[in-house]
N, C-alpha and C positions, 0 to 999 in steps of 0.2 A: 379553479386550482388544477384541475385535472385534463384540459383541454391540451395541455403542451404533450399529452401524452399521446395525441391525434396526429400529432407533427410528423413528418413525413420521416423516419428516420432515428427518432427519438425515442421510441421502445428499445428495435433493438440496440442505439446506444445505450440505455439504461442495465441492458443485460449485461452489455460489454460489461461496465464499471461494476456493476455487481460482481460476476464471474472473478474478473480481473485481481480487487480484494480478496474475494474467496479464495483466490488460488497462490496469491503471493501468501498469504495466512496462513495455508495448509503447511507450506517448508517452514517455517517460522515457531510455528505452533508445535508441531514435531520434533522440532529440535530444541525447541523450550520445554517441552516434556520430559525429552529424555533427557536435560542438564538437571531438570527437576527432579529425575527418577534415581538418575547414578550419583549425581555430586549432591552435597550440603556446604553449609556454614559461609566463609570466607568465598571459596571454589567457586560456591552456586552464586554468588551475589555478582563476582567478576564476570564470569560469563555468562548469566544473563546482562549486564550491561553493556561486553562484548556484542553481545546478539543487536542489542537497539541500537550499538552506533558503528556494527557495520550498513545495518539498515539504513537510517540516516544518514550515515557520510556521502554516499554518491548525490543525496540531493543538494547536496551543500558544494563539492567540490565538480561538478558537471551542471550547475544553473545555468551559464551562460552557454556552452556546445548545447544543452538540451534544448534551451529557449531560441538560440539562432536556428535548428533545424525545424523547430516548429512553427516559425517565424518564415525560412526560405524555401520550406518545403510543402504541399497539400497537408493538413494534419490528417484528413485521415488515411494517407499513404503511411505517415509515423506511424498511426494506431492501429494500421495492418501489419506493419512489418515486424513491430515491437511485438503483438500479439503471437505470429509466426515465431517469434524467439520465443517467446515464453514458453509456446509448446515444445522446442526444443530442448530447452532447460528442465521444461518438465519429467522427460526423458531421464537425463542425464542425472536429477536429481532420485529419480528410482532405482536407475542401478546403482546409485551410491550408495540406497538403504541396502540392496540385495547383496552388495558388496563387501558390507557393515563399515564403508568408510568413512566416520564420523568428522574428522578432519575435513574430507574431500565436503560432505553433506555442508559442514560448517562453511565454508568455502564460498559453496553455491549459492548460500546466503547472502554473500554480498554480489555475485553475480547479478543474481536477481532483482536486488535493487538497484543497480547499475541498468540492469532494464528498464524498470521503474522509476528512474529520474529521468529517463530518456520520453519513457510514455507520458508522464505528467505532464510538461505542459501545451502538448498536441490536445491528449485527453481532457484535460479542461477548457484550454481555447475553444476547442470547438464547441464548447455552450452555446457561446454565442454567435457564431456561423450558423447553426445547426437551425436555433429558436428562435434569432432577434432578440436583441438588445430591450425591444419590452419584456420579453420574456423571461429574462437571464436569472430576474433573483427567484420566481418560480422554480424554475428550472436546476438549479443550482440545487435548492432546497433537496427537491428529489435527489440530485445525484449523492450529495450528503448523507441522507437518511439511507437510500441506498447502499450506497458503500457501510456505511456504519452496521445497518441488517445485516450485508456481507459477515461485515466482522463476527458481528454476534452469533450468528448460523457456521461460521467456519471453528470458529473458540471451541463451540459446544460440542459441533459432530465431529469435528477431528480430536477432538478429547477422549469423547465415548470411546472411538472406534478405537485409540491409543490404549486405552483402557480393556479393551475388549482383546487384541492383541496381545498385550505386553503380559510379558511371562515374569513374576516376580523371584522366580527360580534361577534366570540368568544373573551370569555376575559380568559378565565384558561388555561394555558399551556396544561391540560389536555385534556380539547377538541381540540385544535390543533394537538396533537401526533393522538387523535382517529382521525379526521377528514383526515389524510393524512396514513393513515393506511393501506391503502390498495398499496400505495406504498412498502409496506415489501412483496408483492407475487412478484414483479421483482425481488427483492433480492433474494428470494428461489429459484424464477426460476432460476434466475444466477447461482448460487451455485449447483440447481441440476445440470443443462446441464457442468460446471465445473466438479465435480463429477461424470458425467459419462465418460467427455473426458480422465481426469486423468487413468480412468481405461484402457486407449487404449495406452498411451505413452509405448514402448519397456521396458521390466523389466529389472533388475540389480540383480544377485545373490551374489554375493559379500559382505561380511561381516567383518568388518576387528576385529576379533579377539582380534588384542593386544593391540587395541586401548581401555585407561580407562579415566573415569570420578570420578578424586578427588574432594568429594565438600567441603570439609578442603580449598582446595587450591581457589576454585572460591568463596566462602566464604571470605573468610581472604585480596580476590584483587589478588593473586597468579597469576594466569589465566593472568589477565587484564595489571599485570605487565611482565608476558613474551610476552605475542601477541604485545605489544606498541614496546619492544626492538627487537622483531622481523620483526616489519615494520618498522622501524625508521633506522633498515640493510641498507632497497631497499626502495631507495632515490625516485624512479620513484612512488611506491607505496605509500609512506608517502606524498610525494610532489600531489597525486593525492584526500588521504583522506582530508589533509589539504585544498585545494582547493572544495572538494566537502564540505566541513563543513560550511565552510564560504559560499558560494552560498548559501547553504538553510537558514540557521543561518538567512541570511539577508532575504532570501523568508518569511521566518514564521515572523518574526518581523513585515515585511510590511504589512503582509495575516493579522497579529491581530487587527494589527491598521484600518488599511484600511476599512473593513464592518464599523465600528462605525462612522470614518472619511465620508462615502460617507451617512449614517441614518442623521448624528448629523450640517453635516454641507452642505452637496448637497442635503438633502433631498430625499436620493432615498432610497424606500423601498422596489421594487421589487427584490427579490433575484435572478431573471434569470438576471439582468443588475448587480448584485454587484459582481455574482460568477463568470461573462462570462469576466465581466473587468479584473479580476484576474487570469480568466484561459488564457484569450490571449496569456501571459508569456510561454505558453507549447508549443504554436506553433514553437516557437522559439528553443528549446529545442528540437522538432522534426526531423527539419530542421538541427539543427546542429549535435545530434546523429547519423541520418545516413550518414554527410557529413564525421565527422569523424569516421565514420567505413569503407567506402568507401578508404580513405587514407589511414589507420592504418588496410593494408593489413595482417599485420605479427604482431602478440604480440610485446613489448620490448626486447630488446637484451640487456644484462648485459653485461657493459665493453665498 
């Protein structure tokens, strides 16, 4: 189980992805806090669900430019370059705290995941360049569990720290972003030591030439209508995104309600108890990633 971690390349990829969550988490986390800390009621429900679907939106309306450059380009050139912005962003998102510009911080959010649908699927692809197609649902597993630890270790200690920070004396949103600002040099740090791991992953010289990008077609839905008819082929695939939509679908629902529900009606305002309730859910998630990688020694077999 543990040998793909011998693989030439495959640790420090593993940090990548670990880092990479931990660090999209941290702005997210942050700014889920302090919507939790200033607003209530109606307010807190809207913008946290604002929050989860500027997140997700870029992966929904950027699949097809994300997937053609990871498609015509080396991925791990994408998951240097991508990596190199994030630490940029990282930047940018700290003097937004220093700034106390909640709005602009808000902002950077969807930035960020406009990053982040760019990096997915270089940073998955390459599973299987990296380890071999025997490899892949091993491998895979880790990166899952992986990322999910991310989650769970970013939840918690950007919480504390939030907590450790945040002055209950402030009444402007604005002094709360400054006051907890010094939380964005984690962020940097992540993102450099990201950035420098990315430079170490084994290169890909490979370009594929006759691969093009019509934006007539991913304009118009084009794109969007062949990639549906081509999963909706392989029954295993289709049957696996359907299943993954609805897990989350119902994850986010609860996630919006929930902070407001534990403020408005249990009374709890500490963010290390509201986020840590909620990450629990990951552990489970962990557990079951690498069980089912462990089982699903071989990819699907067609037929």
């Amino acid at each position: 189980m543990f040998h793909v971690l011998k693989i030439r390349g495959f640790l420090p990829y593993i940090l990548i992805v670990f880092l990479n969550a931990f660090n999209e988490l941290g702005h997210k986390i942050i700014i889920q806090n302090t919507v939790f800390k200033y607003f209530s009621g109606t307010t807190q429900i809207i913008l946290a669900a604002v929050v989860n679907a500027v997140i997700i939106l870029p992966f929904v309306i950027l699949f097809a430019p994300a997937g053609y450059l990871s498609d015509k380009y080396p991925k791990d050139k994408v998951i240097k370059l991508s990596a190199a912005a994030a630490f940029v962003l990282a930047i940018l998102v700290t003097l937004s705290f220093y700034a106390g510009w909640f709005k602009t911080s808000f902002i950077l959010i969807f930035v960020l995941a406009v990053q982040a649908a760019f990096l997915s699927p270089a940073k998955y692809g390459y599973i299987k360049e990296l380890t071999g197609k025997e490899n892949i649902a091993i491998a895979n597993a880790f990166v899952q569990a992986v990322r999910i630890s991310a989650i769970l270790l970013g939840v918690f200690l950007f919480s504390i720290l939030f907590e450790k920070f945040y002055n209950p004396d402030f009444r402007a949103i604005s002094d709360i972003l400054t006051s907890i600002a010094p939380l964005g040099y984690l962020i940097i740090a992540g993102t450099a030591i990201e950035t420098l791991l990315a430079f170490t992953i084994p290169q890909q010289t490979e370009i594929n030439k006759e691969l093009s990008f019509n934006r007539k077609q991913y304009i118009t839905g084009k794109y969007l209508k062949e990639n549906l008819r081509t999963v909706k082929g392989n029954e295993v695939i289709w049957l696996s995104i359907i299943g993954l939509a609805i897990f989350w679908g119902i994850n986010q629902v609860v996630f919006v309600a929930f902070g407001a529900y534990l403020k408005g009606t249990a009374n709890v305002t500490n963010t290390v108890v509201a986020q840590g309730l909620m990450a629990i859910a990951g552990l489970g998630v962990i557990i079951v990633s690498l069980t089912a990688g462990k089982v699903s020694k071989t990819t699907w077999r067609p037929g």
